[in-house]
C-alpha positions in Angstrom: -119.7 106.4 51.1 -117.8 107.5 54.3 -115.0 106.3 56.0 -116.4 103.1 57.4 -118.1 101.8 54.1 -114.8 102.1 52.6 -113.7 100.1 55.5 -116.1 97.2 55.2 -115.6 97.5 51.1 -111.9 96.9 51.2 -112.3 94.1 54.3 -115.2 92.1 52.2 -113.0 92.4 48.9 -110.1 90.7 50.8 -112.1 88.0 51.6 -113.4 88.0 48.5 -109.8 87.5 47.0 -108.6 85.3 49.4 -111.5 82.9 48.4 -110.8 83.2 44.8 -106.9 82.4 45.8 -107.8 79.1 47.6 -109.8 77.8 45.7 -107.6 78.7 42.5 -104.4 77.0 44.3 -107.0 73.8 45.1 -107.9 73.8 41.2 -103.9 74.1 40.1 -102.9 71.8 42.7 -105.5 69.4 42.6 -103.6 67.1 40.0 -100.8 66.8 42.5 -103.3 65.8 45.6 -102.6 69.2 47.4 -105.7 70.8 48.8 -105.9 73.4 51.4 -109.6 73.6 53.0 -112.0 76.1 52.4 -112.7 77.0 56.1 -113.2 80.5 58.2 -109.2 79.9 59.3 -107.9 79.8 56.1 -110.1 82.1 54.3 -109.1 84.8 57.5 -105.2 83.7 57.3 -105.0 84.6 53.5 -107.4 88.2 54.1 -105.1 88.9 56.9 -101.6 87.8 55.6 -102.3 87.7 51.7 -100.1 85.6 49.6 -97.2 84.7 52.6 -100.2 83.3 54.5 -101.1 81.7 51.6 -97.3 80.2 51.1 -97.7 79.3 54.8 -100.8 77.0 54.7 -98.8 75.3 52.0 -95.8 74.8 54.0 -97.9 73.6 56.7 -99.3 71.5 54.7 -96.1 69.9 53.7 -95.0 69.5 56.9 -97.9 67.6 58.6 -98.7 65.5 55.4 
C-alpha cells in the first residue's frame, strides 16, 4: 500500500471513529435528552477536530437549547 492508500486508510478510520463517538455520546446521553445529530457536519467536525470538536458540539448544544 503506498503513500496515498495509507492516506485514505487513516482518513476513512477517522470517520469511522468519529461515527462510533457520536453515536456512543447519543447512547450515554440519551437518558438525559442530549443528542447530537448524526449528519456529514458533525461526523466531519469530530474527523477533523477529534474529541475538542466533539466537546464543542456539546457546548453548542448547550448554548442554543
Amino acid at each position: 500500500m503506498g503513500k496515498v492508500g495509507k492516506y485514505i486508510f487513516k482518513i476513512v478510520r477517522n470517520i469511522v471513529l468519529a461515527f462510533c463517538f457520536i453515536y456512543g455520546f447519543d447512547l450515554i446521553a440519551s437518558g438525559l435528552n442530549i443528542v447530537i445529530p448524526l449528519n456529514f457536519i458533525t461526523i466531519g467536525l469530530v474527523t477533523f477536530l477529534g474529541l475538542p470538536g466533539l466537546l464543542a458540539l456539546i457546548g453548542v448544544y448547550f448554548v442554543l437549547v
